[in-house]
C-alpha positions in Angstrom: -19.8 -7.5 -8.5 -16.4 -6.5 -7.7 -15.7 -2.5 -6.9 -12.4 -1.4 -7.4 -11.5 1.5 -5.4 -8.5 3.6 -6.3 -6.9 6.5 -3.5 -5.5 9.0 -5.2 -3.8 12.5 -4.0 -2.0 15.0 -6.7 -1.4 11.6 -8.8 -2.8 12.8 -12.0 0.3 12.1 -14.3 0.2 8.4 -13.2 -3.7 8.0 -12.7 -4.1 8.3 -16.5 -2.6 4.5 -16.8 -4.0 3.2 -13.9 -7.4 3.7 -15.2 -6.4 2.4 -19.2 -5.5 -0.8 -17.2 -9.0 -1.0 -16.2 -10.5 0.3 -19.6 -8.9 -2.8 -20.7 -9.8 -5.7 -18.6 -11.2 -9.2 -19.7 -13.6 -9.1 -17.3 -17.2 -8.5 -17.9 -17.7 -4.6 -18.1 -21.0 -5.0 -15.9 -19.7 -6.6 -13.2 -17.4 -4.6 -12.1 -17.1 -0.6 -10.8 -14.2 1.9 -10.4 -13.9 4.3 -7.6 -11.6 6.8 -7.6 -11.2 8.3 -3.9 -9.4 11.8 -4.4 -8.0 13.0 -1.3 -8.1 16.3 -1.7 -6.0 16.7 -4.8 -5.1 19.9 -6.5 -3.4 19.2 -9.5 -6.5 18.5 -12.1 -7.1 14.8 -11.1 -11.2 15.7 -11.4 -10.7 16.9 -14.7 -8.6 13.9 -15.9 -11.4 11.3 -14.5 -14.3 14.0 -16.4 -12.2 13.1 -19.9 -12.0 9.4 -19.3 -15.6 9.3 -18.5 -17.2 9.1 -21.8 -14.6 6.1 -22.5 -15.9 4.0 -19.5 -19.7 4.8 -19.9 -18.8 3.3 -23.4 -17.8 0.3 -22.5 -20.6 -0.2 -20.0 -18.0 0.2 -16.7 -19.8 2.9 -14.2 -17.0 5.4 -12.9 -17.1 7.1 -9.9 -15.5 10.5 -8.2 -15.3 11.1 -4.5 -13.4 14.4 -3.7 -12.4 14.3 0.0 -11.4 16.4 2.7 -7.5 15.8 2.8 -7.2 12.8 5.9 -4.9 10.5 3.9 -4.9 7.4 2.1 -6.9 4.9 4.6 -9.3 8.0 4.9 -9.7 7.9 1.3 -9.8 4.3 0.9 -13.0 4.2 4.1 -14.6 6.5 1.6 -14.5 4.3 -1.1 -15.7 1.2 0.5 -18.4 3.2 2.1 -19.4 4.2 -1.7 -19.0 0.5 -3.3 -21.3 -1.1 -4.2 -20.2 -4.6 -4.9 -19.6 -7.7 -2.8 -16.0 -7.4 -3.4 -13.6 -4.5 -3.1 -10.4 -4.6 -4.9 -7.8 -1.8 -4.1 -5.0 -0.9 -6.5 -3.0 2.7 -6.4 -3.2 5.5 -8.4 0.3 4.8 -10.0 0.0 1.1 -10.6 -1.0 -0.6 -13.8 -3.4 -4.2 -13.2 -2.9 -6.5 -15.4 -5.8 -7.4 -18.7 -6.8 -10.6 -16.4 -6.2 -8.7 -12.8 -10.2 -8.6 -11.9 -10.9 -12.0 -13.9 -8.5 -13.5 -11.6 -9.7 -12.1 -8.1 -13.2 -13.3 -9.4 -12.3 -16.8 -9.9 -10.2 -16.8 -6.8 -13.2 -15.9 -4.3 -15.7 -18.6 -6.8 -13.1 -21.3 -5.8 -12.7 -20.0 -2.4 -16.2 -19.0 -0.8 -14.9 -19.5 2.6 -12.0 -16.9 2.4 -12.1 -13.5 3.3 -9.4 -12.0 1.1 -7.2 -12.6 -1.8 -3.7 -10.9 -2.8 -1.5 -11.1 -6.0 1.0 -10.9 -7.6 2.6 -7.5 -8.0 6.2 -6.5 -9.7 7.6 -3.6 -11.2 10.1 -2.6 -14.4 13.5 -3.7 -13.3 15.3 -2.2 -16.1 14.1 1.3 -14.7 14.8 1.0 -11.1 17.7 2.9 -9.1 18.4 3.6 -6.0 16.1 6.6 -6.0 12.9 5.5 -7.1 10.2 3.7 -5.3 8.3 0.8 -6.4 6.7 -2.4 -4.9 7.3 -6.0 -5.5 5.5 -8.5 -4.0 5.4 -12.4 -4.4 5.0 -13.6 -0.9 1.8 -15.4 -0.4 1.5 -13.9 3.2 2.1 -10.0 2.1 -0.8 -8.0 1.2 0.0 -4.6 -0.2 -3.2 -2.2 -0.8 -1.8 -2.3 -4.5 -3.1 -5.3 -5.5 -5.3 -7.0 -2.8 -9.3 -7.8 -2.4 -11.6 -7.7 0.5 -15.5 -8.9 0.7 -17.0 -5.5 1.6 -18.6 -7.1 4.7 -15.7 -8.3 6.3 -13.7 -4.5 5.6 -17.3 -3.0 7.7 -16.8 -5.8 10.1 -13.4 -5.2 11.3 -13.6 -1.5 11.0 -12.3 -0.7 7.3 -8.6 0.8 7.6 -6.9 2.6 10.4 -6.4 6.5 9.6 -4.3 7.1 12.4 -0.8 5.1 11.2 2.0 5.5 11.7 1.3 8.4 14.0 -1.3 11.1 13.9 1.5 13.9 13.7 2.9 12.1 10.5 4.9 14.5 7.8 3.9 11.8 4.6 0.3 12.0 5.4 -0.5 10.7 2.4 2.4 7.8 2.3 1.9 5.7 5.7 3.6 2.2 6.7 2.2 -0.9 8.0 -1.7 0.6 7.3 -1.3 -2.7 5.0 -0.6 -5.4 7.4 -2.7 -3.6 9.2 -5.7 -4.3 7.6 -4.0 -7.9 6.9 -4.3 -8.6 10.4 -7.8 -7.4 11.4 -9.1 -9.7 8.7 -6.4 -12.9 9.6 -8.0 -12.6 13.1 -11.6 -13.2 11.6 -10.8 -15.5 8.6 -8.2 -16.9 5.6 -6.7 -14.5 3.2 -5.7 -16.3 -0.2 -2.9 -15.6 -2.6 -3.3 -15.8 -6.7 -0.4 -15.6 -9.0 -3.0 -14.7 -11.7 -4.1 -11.2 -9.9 -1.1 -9.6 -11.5 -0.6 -6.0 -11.0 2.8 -3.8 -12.4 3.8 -1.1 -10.2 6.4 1.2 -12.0 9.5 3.1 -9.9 8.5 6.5 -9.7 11.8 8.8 -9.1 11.6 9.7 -5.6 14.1 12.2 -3.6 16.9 11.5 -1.1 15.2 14.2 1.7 12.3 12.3 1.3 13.8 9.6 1.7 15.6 10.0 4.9 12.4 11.9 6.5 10.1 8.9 6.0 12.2 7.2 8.4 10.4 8.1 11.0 7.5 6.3 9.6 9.1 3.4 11.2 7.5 4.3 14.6 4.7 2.3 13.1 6.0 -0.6 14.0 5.3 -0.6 17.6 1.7 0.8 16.5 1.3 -2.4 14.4 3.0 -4.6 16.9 0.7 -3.3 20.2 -2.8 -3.9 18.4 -1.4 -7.5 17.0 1.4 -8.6 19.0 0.4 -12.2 17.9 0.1 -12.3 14.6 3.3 -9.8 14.1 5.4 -12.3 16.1 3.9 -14.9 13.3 4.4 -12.8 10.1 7.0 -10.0 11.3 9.0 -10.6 13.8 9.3 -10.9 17.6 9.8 -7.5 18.2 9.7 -4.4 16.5 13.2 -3.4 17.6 14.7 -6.0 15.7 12.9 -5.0 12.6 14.5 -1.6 13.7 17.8 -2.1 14.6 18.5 -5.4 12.5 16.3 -5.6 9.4 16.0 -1.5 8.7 19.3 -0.4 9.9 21.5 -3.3 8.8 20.4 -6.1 6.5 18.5 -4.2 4.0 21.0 -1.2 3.4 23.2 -4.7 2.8 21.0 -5.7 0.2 20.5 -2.9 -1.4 23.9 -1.9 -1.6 24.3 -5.5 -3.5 21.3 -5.0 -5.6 22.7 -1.8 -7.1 26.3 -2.8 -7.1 26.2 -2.2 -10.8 26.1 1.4 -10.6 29.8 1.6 -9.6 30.9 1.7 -12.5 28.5 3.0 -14.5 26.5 6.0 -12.3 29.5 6.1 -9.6 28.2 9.5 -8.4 24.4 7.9 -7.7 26.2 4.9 -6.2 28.3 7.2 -4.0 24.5 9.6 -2.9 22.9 6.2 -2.3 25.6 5.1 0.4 25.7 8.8 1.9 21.8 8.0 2.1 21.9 4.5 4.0 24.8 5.7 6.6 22.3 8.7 7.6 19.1 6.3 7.4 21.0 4.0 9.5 22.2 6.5 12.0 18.7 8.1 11.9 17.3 4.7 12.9 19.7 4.4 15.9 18.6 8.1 17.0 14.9 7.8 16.6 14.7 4.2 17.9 14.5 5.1 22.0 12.2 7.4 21.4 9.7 5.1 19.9 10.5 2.6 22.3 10.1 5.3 25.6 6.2 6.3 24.0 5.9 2.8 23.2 6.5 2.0 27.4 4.0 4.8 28.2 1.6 3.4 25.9 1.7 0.2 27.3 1.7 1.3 30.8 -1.4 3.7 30.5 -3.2 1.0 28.8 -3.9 3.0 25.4 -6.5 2.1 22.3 -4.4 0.5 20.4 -5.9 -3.0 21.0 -7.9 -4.8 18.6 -11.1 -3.3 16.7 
C-alpha cells in the first residue's frame, strides 16, 4: 500500500487540483491512501478536503485530514508519515498536479527494486507560463529528489529520523518554504541505502506568480547550505559541491543570475519593463549574497568549533 502524504499551508486555491490528480490515478483505488497534512491553515483548506470527500470514499480511495499546530512543512510532512499507513510514502505538494500513471509507476519501481530504499521522478512545469516572477520546479536529474515527487518505504523515513524541522535556521522568515530540507532527507537515506530514479513517476508542478520582496528575502534561506553541508560534508562534496561558499558566491551569485538572464532573454522585447524588474532583482540578490555570506560563514566557524548537533541522525 502506498500513502501519499500531501503538506499543505493556506494552499487551498491550488490543493483543489492536486487532489483531482489523485481522484484520477490508474492505480488500484485500494491500495493506496491520501493524507493531507494542514499546517495550520486559515484559508478554508478543511472545508475544501470535507467537499472532495464524498468523491474519494466513491471511488474506494480513504482520505485523510491532519490539522497541525503551525511548525512548517517537514513538521507537517513527520505528521503525515506518523499517520500512514502503508509500506510506502509518496510526497507530492499541495500545488503540484501527479501524473494518471504517477503512483502505478512508483509501485512498479519498488516491485523491480526490493533492495532500494527510495525512488524519485520526473517532475516539469508549463513552460509557456513561466516568467521571471513565478516559481516552479523542474527536475530530471536522477540524483535530485525534490519532496514533490519522491517515495520513501515508511521504515526507512522512522529509521533515519523522518525530516529535519529545524532548516535552514530555526529563526527562518518562510517558515513554511525551507531549502535543502530535500537533500536533506536525500542524504540520511543515501547513507543507509540506494535511492532510484523513474522517468514514469511523472509529476507537473505549475509557476505560481511569486513576488520580487519575496524573492530577495528568501535569500537568506541560503544559510542552509552550511546546515546541509555540516551534517553531510561527504555526500554534499559528492552531489553539491566542495563547499558551500562556492555554491554561494559562484553558483547563486553568479552563474545562475547568468542563466536566467539568458533564459528570459525574450522578454526584451516583448515585457521590457519585467525584463528591466528582473535584472534590478538579480543585482540586489547578488549583492545580498556577498553581504550575508560572512555571516553564515562566521556561525558556521562557531558551530564547528563548539562541536554543535548538527552531525548525522
Amino acid at each position: 500500500m502506498i500513502s501519499v502524504v500531501i503538506p499543505t499551508y493556506n494552499s487551498r486555491g491550488f490543493l483543489a487540483a492536486c487532489l483531482e490528480g489523485l481522484l484520477e490515478q490508474d492505480h488500484n483505488p485500494s491500495e493506496f491512501e491520501v493524507i493531507i497534512s494542514d499546517d495550520g491553515s486559515n484559508d478554508g483548506t478543511a472545508s475544501l478536503v470535507e467537499s472532495l470527500a464524498p468523491r474519494f470514499a466513491a471511488r474506494g480511495i480513504s482520505l485523510e485530514y491532519l490539522h497541525n499546530i503551525r511548525g512548517g512543512a517537514g513538521a507537517a510532512r513527520n505528521a503525515g508519515i506518523l499517520a500512514s499507513k502503508g509500506e510506502i510514502v509518496a510526497f507530492t505538494d499541495a500545488d503540484c498536479v501527479p501524473g494518471k500513471s504517477w503512483l502505478s509507476a512508483i509501485d512498479c519501481y519498488f516491485s523491480n527494486h526490493p533492495e532500494h530504499l527510495g525512488v524519485g521522478g520526473k517532475t516539469i512545469s508549463e513552460p509557456e507560463h513561466i516568467t521571471p516572477f513565478t516559481h516552479q520546479v523542474e527536475n530530471t536529474l536522477e540524483y535530485s529528489y525534490p519532496t514533490c515527487n519522491v517515495a520513501y518505504r515508511r521504515d526507512t523515513l522512522l529509521e533515519v529520523g523522518m525530516f529535519e524541522v529545524t532548516f535552514p535556521y530555526p529563526n527562518c522568515r518562510f517558515l513554511g518554504t525551507p531549502d535543502n530540507e530535500d537533500w536533506d532527507i536525500t542524504f540520511k537515506v543515501e547513507s543507509i541505502g540506494e535511492i532510484g530514479f523513474s522517468n514514469d513517476a511523472l509529476v507537473v508542478h505549475p509557476p505560481r506568480p511569486t513576488t520580487m520582496r519575496k524573492l530577495l528575502t528568501r535569500t537568506r534561506n541560503l544559510e542552509s547550505e552550511f546546515y546541509l553541508y555540516e551534517r553531510h560534508p561527504s555526500l554534499y562534496r559528492k552531489s553539491v559541491h566542495r563547499h558551500p561558499l562556492r555554491v554561494l558566491l559562484y553558483h547563486r551569485a553568479l552563474v545562475q543570475p547568468a542563466l536566467k538572464l539568458f533564459r528570459f532573454r525574450r522578454f526584451i522585447y516583448a515585457r521590457p519593463l519585467l525584463y528591466l524588474k528582473m535584472v534590478v532583482l538579480l543585482c540586489l540578490q547578488t549583492v545580498y549574497i556577498w553581504i550575508l555570506t560572512p555571516f553564515f560563514l562566521v556561525r558556521h566557524l562557531a558551530r564547528k568549533r563548539l562541536s554543535s548537533p548538527w552531525g548525522l541522525p
